[in-house]
Phi, psi and omega in degrees: 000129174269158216303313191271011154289330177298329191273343142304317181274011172245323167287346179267000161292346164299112153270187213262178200246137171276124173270174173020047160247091184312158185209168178273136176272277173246171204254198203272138153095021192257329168262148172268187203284000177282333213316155206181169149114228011242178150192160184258135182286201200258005162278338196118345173277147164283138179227141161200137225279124181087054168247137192099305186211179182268149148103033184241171160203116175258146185243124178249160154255141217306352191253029184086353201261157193234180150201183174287114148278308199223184189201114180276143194320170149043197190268027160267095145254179213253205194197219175322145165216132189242158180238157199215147170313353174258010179092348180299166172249129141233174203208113171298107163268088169297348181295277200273014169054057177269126126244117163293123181252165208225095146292101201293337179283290210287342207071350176312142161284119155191166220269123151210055162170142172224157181184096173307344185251031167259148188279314148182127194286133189259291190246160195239113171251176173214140202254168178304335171294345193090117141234132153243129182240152198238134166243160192266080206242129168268071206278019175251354140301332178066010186245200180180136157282125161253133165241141148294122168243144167235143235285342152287011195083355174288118208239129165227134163327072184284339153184138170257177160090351179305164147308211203256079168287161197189255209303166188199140155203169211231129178278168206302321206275023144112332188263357192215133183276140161256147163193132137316129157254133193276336179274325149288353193056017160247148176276076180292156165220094135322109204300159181248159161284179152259352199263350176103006161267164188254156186254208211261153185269177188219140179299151152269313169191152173229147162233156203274007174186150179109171173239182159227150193248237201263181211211134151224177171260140153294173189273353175249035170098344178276161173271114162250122203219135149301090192253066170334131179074342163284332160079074173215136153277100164281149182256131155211132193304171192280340181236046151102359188252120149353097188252323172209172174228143147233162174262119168246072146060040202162151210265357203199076172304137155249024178169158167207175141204217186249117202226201164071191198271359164252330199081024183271352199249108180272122185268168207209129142279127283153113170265330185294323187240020189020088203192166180240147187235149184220173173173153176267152167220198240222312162237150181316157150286134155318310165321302189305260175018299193298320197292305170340324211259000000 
């Protein structure tokens, strides 16, 4: 057989990789009912928050096996977690109203940004610069807050007076905050300034029923959102249009991000069963993207 007919005969032995079909990652009970977070390093593991116990960041592989990375000080736990292009981890410490920055080789911990008038920083985006932006939620207020953090740690009051803000991400060229409210159910965008404030928003999309957790970006700009309590990830386009639902297996996603050996694969955290849950999609994550260069 010549060469390009075997490669022929081996892609049609392939079968076809089935998208947006969720499958189980770990198994149940292996996280408590906090599980949160994820983001993925630049090997493939997965971390997210609460594993085993409250006051944990658990590291899973990419086949599932999980273990304790780290067990955070005192009476912090964590919530959103970000990787920045040199590889540090922060971490929404929502207890002590934290950002955690994480070395992932030493593991040392330590407080890099504290900011008392936060109601408590939940989810995290990070912009190509390292800019961290926070979102705020006030859930017996039914309200929300957004921070700026800057690579030095410096946190500043980018807007009150919000819904319940929770999922938060930075579109790919750099100019539009993205961020969700879970108890209205609407999808805002914000303009970014050059000076890094933001200007006035705009609706994206409201749906009518369900609430939403966390949120990221593909590398062309759509939002894959967490629809708490429907126990779905909607793909939705930057100007508001539906693009896929998946079904993740469980009634109470609370986070996803972008993993695996291309960055097609979203890992999802699942509360009903405490447990990460996965499915392919069609395009890279941003994030992963940045982490490559």
């Amino acid at each position: 057989m010549s060469s390009l007919l075997l490669v022929v005969a081996l892609l049609a032995a392939e079968p076809n990789e089935k998208l947006f079909q969720a499958s189980p990652l770990t198994k149940p009970g292996e996280f408590t009912a906090g599980i949160e977070g994820p983001a993925c390093d630049k090997d493939g593991n997965i971390y997210a928050v609460n594993f085993g116990s409250q006051g944990t960041i658990g590291r899973v592989t990419p086949d599932g096996k999980g273990e304790v990375f780290v067990k955070l000080d005192g009476k912090s736990v964590g919530n959103g977690i970000r990787f920045d292009a040199a590889g540090q981890m922060y971490v929404a410490d929502y207890v002590r109203h934290n950002a955690l920055q994480i070395d992932p080789q030493t593991k040392k911990i330590s407080v890099f940004a504290h900011e008392p008038k936060m109601n408590q920083p939940n989810d995290l985006a990070i912009a190509a610069d390292g800019t961290l932006f926070a979102s705020d939620p006030a859930w017996g207020k039914n309200t929300g807050q957004l921070w700026r953090i800057s690579n030095k740690g410096e946190v500043t009051q980018l807007a009150k007076d919000l819904g319940t803000t929770n999922g938060i991400d930075v579109s790919p060229d750099g100019k539009t905050l993205y961020v969700n409210e879970s108890v209205q159910r609407g999808v805002w965008a914000f303009p970014i300034h050059a000076d890094g404030t933001l200007g006035e928003k705009k609706l994206v999309k409201q749906f009518e029923d369900h609430g939403f957790d966390g949120m990221r970006c593909d590398v062309k700009g759509n939002l894959y959102i967490t629809r708490y309590g429907k126990g779905t990830v909607v793909k939705l386009s930057p100007q508001g249009e539906v693009l896929q639902e998946v079904d993740v297996l469980g009634k109470r996603p609370s986070n996803l991000c972008f993993g695996g050996p291309d960055g097609r694969t979203v890992y999802v955290t699942e509360v009903e069963h405490t447990r990460l849950v996965q499915f392919r999609v069609d395009d890279p994550g941003l994030e992963w993207q940045r982490q490559q260069k």
